[in-house]
N, C-alpha and C positions, 0 to 999 in steps of 0.2 A: 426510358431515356432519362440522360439526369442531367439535369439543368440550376446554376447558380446565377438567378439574377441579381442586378448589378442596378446602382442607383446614380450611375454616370455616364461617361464617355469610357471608350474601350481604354485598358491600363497597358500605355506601353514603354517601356524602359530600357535603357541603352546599356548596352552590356559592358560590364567592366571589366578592365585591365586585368589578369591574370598573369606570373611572373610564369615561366616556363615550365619548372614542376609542378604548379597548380594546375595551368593546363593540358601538360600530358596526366596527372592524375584524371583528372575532369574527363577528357576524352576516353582514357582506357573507360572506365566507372559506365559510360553512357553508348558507348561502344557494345557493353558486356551488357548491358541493361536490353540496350536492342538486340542484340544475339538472342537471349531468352525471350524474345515479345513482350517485355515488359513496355518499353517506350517505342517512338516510331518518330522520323522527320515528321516537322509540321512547319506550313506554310501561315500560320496564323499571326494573326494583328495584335495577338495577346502577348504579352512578354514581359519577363519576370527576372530583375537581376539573377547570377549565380552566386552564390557566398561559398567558399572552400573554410573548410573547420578542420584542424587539427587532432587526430586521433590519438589517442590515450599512448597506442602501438607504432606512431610516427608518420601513418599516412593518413590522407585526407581524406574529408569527406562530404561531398559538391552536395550544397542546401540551398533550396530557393529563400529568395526573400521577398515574400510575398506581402509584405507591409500594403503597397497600396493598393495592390489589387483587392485586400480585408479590410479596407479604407470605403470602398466604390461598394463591396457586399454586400446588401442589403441584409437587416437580422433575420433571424427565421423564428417565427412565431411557432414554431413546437418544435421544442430544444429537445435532446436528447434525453430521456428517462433515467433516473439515479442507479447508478449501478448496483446499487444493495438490492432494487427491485427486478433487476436483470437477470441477476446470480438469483435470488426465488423463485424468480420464473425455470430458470433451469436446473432447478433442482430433483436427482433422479432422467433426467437426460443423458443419452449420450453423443457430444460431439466431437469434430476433430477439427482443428485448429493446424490451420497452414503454417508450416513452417518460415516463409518470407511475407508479410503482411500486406503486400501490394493493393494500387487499388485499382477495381475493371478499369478498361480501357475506357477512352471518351467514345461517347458518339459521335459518327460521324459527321453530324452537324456544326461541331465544335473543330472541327479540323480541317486544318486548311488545303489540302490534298491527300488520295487515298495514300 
């Protein structure tokens, strides 16, 4: 199970204004996200503005902003290993690397209906 404790009150944030094309991008983008299983409704107390960013190609692309919820995150005493010792370590390995970088789903303790 994967668990990020927190060093406050739960982070909740009021969702902002979207002009019309921001929002139909947003909905298509989270629509298609849940088609593949990638994402799923949640009934949860956590919430996190939406930011839309402007692509290089003219369409958008729906980023959270998660400023205070990484605010409330408590640090994690064993940080992540330096990548030079990553890449040694797999050296003469063979792996395959997913083409969409996604990350597992939450547990279900984290979420607020199935």
């Amino acid at each position: 199970m994967h668990y990020i404790p927190t060093s406050g009150p739960l982070v909740h944030a009021r969702a902002r204004r979207l002009d019309h094309d921001k929002l139909s991008a947003a909905k298509a983008e989270f629509e298609e996200l849940e088609r593949l299983g990638i994402v799923r409704s949640s009934s949860s107390p956590w919430s996190s503005p939406l930011h839309i960013v402007k692509k290089t190609n003219g369409g958008w692309r729906p980023c959270g902003d998660y400023r205070w919820l990484n605010d409330e995150t408590k640090d994690d005493r064993y940080p992540l290993p330096h990548i030079q010792d990553l890449n040694a370590n797999l050296r003469g390995n063979i792996f395959q690397a997913r083409s969409r970088p996604w990350l597992p789903p939450n547990p279900s303790c984290s979420r607020g209906h199935p």
